[in-house]
N, C-alpha and C positions, 0 to 999 in steps of 0.2 A: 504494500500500500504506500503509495506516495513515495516519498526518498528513506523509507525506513531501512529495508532490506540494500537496495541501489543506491549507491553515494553513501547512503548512514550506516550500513554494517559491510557491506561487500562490493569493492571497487575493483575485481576482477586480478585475475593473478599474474597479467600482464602490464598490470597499471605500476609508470614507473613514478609517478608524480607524490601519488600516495603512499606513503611506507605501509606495507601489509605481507601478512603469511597466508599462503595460499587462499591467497583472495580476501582477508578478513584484515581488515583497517586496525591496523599495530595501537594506536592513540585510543581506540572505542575500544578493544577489547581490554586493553590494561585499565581501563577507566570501570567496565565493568566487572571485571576483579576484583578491584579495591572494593566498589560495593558489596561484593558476594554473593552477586547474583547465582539465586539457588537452583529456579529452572529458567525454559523457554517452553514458551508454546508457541506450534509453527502448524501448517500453514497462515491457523487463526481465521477470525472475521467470518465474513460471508465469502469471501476467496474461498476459503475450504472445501464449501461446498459445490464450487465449479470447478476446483483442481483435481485434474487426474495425472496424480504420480508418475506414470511413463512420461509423461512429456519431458520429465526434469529429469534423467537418467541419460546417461551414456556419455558419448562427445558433443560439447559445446555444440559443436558448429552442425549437429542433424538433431538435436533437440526443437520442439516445435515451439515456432513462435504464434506469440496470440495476441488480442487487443484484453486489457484487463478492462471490462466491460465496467465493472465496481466503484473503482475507484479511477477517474482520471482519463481515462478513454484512450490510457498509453500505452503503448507496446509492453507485454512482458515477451523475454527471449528462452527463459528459463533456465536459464544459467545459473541461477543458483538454486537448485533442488534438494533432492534425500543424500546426498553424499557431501553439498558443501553444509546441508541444517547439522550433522552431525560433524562435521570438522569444526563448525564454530560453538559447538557447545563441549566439545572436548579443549581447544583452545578456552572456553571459559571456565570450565571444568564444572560443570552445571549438569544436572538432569534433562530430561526429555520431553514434550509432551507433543506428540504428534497429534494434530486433528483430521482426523478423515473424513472422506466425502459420502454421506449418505443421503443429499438432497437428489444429487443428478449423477452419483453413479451408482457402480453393483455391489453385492455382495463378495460376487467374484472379485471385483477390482480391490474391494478394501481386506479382505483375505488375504490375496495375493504378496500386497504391500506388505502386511505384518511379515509375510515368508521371505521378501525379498530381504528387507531390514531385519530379520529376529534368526532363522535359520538355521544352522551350520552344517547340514548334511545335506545328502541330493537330491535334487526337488529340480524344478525350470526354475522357481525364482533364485533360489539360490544360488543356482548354476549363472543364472543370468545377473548374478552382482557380481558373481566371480569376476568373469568375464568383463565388466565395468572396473575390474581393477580392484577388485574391495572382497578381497579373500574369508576374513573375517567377518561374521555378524554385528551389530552393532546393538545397542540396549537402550530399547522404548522403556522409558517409566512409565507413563501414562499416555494412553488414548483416548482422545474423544470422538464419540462415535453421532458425527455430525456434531453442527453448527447453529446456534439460534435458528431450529427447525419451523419455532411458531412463527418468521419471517422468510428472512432470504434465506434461508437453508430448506424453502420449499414449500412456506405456509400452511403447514400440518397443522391438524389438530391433535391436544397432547396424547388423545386414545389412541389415532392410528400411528404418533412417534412412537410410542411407549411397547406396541407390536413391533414395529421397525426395529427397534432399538435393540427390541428382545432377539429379532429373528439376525441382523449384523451385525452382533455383539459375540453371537454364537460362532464367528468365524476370525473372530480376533485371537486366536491359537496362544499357547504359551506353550513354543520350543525348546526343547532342553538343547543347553550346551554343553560340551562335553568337555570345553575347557573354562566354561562357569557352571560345575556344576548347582550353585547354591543363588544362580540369578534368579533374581525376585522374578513374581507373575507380572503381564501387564497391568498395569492398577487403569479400568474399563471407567470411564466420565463417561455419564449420560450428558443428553441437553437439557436445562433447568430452563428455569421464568425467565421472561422477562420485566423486573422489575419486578409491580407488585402484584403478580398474576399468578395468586396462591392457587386458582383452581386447576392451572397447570403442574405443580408441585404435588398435589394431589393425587389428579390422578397417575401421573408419572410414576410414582411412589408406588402407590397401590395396585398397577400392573406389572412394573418395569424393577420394583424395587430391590426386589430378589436377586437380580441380575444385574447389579450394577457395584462399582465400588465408590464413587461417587457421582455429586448431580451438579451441574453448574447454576450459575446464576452471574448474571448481569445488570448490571447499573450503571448510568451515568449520571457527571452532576454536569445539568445542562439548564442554565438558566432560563431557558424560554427557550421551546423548541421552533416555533416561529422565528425569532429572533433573537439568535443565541448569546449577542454583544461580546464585546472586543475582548482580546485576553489580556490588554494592557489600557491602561487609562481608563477607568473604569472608578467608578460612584463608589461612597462608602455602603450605600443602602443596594448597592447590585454586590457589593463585596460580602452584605448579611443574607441576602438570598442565595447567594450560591454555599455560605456555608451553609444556610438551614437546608440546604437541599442535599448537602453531601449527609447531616447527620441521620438523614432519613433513611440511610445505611442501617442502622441501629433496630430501628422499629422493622425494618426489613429483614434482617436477620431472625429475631425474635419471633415472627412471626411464621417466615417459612421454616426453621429450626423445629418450628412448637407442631408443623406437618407433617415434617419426616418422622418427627419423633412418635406421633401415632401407631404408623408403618415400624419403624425402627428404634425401640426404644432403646435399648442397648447401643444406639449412635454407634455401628460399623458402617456407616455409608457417608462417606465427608460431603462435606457441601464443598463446592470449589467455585469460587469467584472469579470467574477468569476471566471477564472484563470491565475495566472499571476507571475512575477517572472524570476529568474535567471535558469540557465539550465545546468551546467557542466557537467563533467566526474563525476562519480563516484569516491569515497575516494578509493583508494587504495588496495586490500587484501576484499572491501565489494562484496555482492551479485549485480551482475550489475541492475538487477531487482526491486532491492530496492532503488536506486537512492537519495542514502546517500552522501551527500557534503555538504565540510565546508562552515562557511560563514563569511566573511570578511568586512574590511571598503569600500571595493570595492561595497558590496550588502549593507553594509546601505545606502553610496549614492543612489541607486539603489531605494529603498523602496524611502527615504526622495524626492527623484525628480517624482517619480511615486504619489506619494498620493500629491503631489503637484500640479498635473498634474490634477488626477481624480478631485480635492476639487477644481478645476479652471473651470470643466468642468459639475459644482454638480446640473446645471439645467435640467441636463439628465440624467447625472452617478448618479444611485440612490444606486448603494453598489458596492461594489468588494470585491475580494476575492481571497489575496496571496493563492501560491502551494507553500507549504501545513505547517502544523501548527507547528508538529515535525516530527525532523528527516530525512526527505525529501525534496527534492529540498532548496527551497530559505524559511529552517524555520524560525520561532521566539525562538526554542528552542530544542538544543540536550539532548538526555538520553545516559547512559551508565549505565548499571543493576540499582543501588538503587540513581548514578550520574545524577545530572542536571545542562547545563549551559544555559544562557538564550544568543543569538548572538547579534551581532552588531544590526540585521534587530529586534530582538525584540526592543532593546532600542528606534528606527525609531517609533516603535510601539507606544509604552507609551508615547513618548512625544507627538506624534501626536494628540495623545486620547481628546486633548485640542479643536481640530476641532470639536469632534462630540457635534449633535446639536446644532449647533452655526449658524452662517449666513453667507456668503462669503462679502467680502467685496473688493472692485474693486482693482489692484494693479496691478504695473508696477515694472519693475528695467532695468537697463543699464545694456545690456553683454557685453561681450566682447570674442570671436573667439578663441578657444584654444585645444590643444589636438595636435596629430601625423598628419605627413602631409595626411595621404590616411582616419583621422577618428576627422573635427574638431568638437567641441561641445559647445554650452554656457558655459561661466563658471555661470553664477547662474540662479538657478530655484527657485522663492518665490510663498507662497497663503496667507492671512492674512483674517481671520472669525472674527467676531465680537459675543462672547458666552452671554448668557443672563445674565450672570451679569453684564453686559456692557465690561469689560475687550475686549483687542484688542490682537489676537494671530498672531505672526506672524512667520512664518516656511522659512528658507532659507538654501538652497544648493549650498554649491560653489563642482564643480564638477573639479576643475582643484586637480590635482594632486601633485604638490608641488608649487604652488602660491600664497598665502595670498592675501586678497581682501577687500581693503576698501571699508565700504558701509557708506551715506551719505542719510537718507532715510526723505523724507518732509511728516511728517499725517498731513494731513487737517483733517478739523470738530470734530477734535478728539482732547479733551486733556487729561491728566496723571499727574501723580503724581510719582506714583510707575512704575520701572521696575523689572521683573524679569527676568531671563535668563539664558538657559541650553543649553551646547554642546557639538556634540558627534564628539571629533577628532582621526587621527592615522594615521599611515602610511598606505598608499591605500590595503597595501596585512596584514595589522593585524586581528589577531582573536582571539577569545578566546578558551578555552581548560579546559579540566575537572579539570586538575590542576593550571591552570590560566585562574583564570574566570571573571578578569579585565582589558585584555588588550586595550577590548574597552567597555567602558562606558558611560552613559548620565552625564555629571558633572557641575556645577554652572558655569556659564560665567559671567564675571566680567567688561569686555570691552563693554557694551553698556552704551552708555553717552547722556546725553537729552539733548538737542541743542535748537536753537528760532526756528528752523521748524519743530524739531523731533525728531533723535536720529540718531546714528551714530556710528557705529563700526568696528571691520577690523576680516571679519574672516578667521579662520584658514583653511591652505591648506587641502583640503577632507575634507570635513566638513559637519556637518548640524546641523542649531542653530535654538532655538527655543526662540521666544519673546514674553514675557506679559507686557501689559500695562495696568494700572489702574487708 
């Protein structure tokens, strides 16, 4: 979609302009490193469900080219398919999540693919990656079997996906290897809601549920879908609608959570958020289709109160996964030919990275009602994990816009020695820019102080701070 994949992750393995390893842009993969970036989902979108795998296999130059009808109405060549999606997530050293096409193609075709990619004995697909140069099998984490079906992945209704799902799911194979004997099964994503269309969740559940290892679900925070308004310059009373629209994450959750959980009480089927994010107008002079917008201390809030949200809610929310990585919608990271700047929402990123594989740990804070009279909001959203070095992290977002907020915070069972602490402030509509690519940064915070209950600080208006304890 747009310059995410093309110019923003892979600039071809001939390009001598851009420094890159086998095709994948040297500057954006060590950027997503430092974050820790845990998986990818690929093809993604409604692409998925028009992509048929063959096309992106073999030699460049007999791979078929197409007009990507979706997004942009510009040539894809396919030049970067199943063998460069897995070079760059081994370059990131990140997991899998392959999406398959169950709108517009077969059972066969998506069967097939698992054979091609999973494998390692003798088969046609098998034989036929060999032959593509790729001896070895490769390791899907997860699939999803199709794409926001209730829309462009084919306008279903959720009874006749929740049949589908059952009857393509049964051919997503788990091949033993013989030199991994102890490789995990595919972990099988159904298609969830969109948004808040519990009756889709529903029935989903109640036909498909059995069958599945998790369910997706999507949201955007998109301020008027008429009229989406700008990603920069933008009002303080459009900067409280978009948060009250992201916090609607919260009630979303809760509520389709409280559906599975009918179907599934014993929560073995994750809920998986895998699209999610801000939504603006397009930048200016760009392609509308390629859905390039800035990103501001508006969208870090945005990221920092979301993964707060998901990490509060981690007995079910088994992954998510912002739109999209660059260059589009709500990234972690802009290109501009051989330019990279990394956004407000990456730094949200990295500091977060301190959650994964940790343990949630129970947590409360006092708000307090603030924002425009027609959009109010909490002013702070916290999650705090406890990582296995013992260390206690803790993540907090003041959401008010120009108010400072003292916090007064009591840990029990917990004690410390050591604190550290990092925090990303600005004025709510800052960014950064190719040639300013500081105006918002993760930086040392200095005002947390340890107390007889705990600690206690005052942070800064728009803000999101991050605390270690040791």
């Amino acid at each position: 979609m747009g310059r995410c994949i093309y110019e923003g992750l892979y600039v071809g393995e001939n390009n001598k302009e851009i420094p890159n390893v086998n095709g994948m842009r040297k500057d954006v993969v060590e950027a997503l490193k430092e974050m820790k970036i845990p998986v990818l989902r690929w093809p993604g979108g409604c692409f998925a469900d028009e992509y048929h795998w063959k096309d992106g296999i073999g030699p460049k130059e007999t791979r078929k080219k197409m007009i990507n009808t979706h997004w942009g109405g510009v040539l894809e060549d396919n030049s970067f398919g199943t063998k460069e999606f897995f070079e760059l997530c081994k370059q990131l050293g990140c997991r899998t999540y392959i999406n398959g096409n169950l709108g517009s193609g077969t059972v066969q075709e998506m069967s097939e693919w698992v054979e091609y990619m999973t494998f390692d004995g003798v088969s046609p697909m098998a034989d036929l990656r060999k032959a593509n140069g790729n001896e070895d099998p490769w390791t899907v984490d997860f699939f999803g079997v199709g794409n926001e079906n209730w829309g462009c992945g084919g306008n279903m209704t959720p009874e006749y996906y929740a049949n589908e799902y059952r009857r393509y799911q049964t051919y997503v194979r788990h091949y033993p290897d013989s030199k991994n004997p102890d490789k995990p099964r595919i972990y099988k994503v159904a298609c969830g809601a969109n948004a808040a269309d519990y009756n889709w969740t529903d029935v989903v559940m109640k036909i498909a549920g059995n069958y599945m290892d998790g369910l997706s679900l999507h949201y955007y925070t998109v301020p008027d879908w008429a009229h989406k308004g700008a990603a920069t310059g933008f009002t303080k009373d459009e900067y409280y609608k978009t948060i009250k629209l992201m916090n609607f994450t919260d009630e979303l959750l809760d509520k389709h959570i409280a559906i599975m959980d009918k179907y599934d009480p014993n929560r073995r089927v994750g809920l998986i958020f895998d699209e999610w994010g801000t939504w603006y107008d397009v930048e200016p002079g760009t392609n509308p289709g390629f859905l390039y917008q800035q990103n501001t201390m508006r969208d870090a809030i945005v990221a920092g109160t979301t993964l707060n949200i998901f990490n509060k809610h981690c007995n079910r929310v088994r992954m998510a996964n912002i739109a999209q990585l660059v260059n589009v919608l709500q990234s972690v990271i802009l290109t501009e030919g051989a330019k990279m700047v990394k956004t407000p929402t990456y730094y949200v990123f990295k500091m977060y990275a301190d959650h994964q594989d940790a343990t949630l740990v129970q947590s409360s804070v006092e708000k307090t009602k603030i924002g425009s009279k027609a959009d109010k909001v909490d002013d702070l959203y916290e999650s705090v994990s406890k990582r296995a070095d013992g260390s206690l992290v803790i993540t907090v977002t003041n959401q008010s816009a120009d108010t400072k907020k003292k916090v007064e915070a009591t840990i029990t069972d917990y004690s410390f020695t050591d604190i550290e602490a990092t925090v990303i402030t600005a004025d709510m509509g800052a960014f950064n820019t190719f040639d300013e690519k500081e105006n918002v940064v993760e930086k040392e915070f200095t005002a947390v102080k340890k107390t007889r209950k705990g600690i206690e600080f005052t942070m800064p208006a728009c803000s999101v701070v991050k605390i270690v304890l040791k």
